[in-house]
Phi, psi and omega in degrees: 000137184298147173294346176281310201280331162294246186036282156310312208261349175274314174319301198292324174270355155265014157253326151260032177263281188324306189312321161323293146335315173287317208296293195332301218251356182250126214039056170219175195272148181269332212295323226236314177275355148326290171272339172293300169329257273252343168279317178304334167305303220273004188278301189295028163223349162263015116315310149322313186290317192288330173325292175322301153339286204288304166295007186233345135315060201171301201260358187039038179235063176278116186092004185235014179142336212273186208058189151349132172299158147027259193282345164276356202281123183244111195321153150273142187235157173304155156290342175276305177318326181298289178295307153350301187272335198262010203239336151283336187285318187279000118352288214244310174330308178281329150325306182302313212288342164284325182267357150302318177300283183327308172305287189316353197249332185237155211275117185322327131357294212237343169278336174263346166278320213265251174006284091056331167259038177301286216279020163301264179318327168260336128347315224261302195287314160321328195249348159287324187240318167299344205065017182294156156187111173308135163309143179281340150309307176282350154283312170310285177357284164307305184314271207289341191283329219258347169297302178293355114350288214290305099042267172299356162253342169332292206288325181291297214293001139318318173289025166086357186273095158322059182314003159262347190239005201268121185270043148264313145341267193329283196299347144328296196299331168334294163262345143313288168326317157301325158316318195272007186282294182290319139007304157286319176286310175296307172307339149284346154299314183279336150304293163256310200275359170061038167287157196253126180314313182310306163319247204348288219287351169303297209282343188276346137346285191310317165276340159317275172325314189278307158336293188285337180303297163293027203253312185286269194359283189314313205293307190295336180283345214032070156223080235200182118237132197223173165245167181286157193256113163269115147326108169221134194284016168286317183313309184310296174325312171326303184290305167317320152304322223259314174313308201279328163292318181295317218283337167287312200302316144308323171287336188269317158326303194296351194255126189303327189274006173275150170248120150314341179299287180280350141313300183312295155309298149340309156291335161333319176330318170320296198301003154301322174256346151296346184260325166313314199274341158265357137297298184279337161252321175270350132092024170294172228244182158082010186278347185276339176270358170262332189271022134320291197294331164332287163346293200300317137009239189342313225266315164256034171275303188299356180274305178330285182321316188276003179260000000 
């Protein structure tokens, strides 16, 4: 699949991993929903590795076709490779637990934009530490979608919400920056160090879930004050989005002509089905005064592509 067109198809499912996400986390305990998303990944992929097992065992053709196709198929690793992928989970662990917290304090709306200038913070780490260098059309590009970001929190900030003084703010930016941290680390897994979309995204499930376990532990041991945990099947949706976006999102890395940059920015695309979906379903407020910077959006996503 062309590196643009993942991109794009990954943009749809990561917005509807955020929709998920808002519904999953809102007046609810976060902690708990965190490892359950993140255990359900990981059942569909240690389902998959016995799947794998049992068919390339069956067919005695281990390493010659059997099993699993391909793009489901998961490399055997090293102890360094090992500490690798667990050196992203813990990352993206952290990342999240800011921006889950954050997500639950703010209105999805002004929370996916703000997220959403990740690929600000991974452009600015591309051309510093990779050397990528974007066409000056996919720098406008890049340019007006992240003005119209900028823009659609303008508009959220009617809604009473202060960036100097709301500390979920911070912590958004928080895990954005982090975001964009990992962010720069996939391409290099997925580039240089030649890891398989399939790898990666098994064990950092997998290391996720474990991360996160003595987190439910504490939250469930209370020891903490904490909030109650609603059962809601938006936790199944997290993962199914989050599965069906990395696994695009990687495959789209793995490709030599891809920029991380404009990876990034592309993916962004999500907030285009996160700001529908938090109007039109989470029935949240300000939406006919955010679509314009929508607009603008659009308009610079397709400035990327065509350049």
């Amino acid at each position: 699949m062309d590196w643009i067109v993942a991109s794009l198809m990954s943009a749809l499912f990561l917005g509807f991993y955020d929709l998920s996400t808002k519904h999953a986390v809102r007046d609810n305990a976060v902690l708990p929903v965190l490892f359950l998303a993140n255990v359900c990944s990981s059942v569909v992929w240690l389902t998959l590795l016995a799947v794998d097992a049992v068919m390339t065992g069956a067919d005695g053709a281990a390493g010659a076709g059997g099993g699993l196709p391909a793009m489901f198929k998961v490399d055997a690793l090293t102890g360094t490779q090992h500490a690798q992928l667990l050196l992203k989970s813990t990352i993206v662990a952290a990342s999240w637990l800011c921006s889950y917290f954050a997500l639950k304090s703010l209105p999805l709306s002004l929370a996916a934009p703000i997220r959403a200038t990740g690929p600000m913070w991974t452009l600015f780490g591309a051309l510093l530490v990779l050397g990528e260098r974007p066409s000056w059309l996919e720098m406008i590009g890049v340019g007006i979608t992240l003005a119209s970001f900028f823009g659609l929190s303008l508009a959220g900030a009617k809604e009473g919400i202060h960036f100097h003084k709301n500390k979920w703010i911070a912590w958004l930016l928080g895990g954005t920056l982090l975001g964009a941290v990992s962010g720069l680390y996939d391409k290099f897994l997925m580039a240089s160090a030649g890891f398989t979309a399939s790898t990666v995204q098994c064990w950092f499930s997998i290391y996720l879930a474990l991360i996160f376990f003595p987190l439910a532990v504490g939250w469930k041991l209370r020891w903490w004050p904490r909030n109650v945990f609603h059962w809601r099947w938006s936790i199944v949706g997290v993962s199914a989005g989050l599965l069906v976006a990395d696994f695009l999102y990687f495959d789209a890395l793995r490709d030599p002509e891809a920029l991380v940059s404009l990876v990034s920015s592309l993916r962004r695309g999500s907030t285009l089905v996160a700001f529908a979906g938090s109007v039109w379903w989470l029935g949240e407020a300000n939406g006919r005064e955010k679509i314009f910077p929508v607009l603008g959006i659009v308009a610079g996503i397709v400035l990327t592509v065509v350049g």
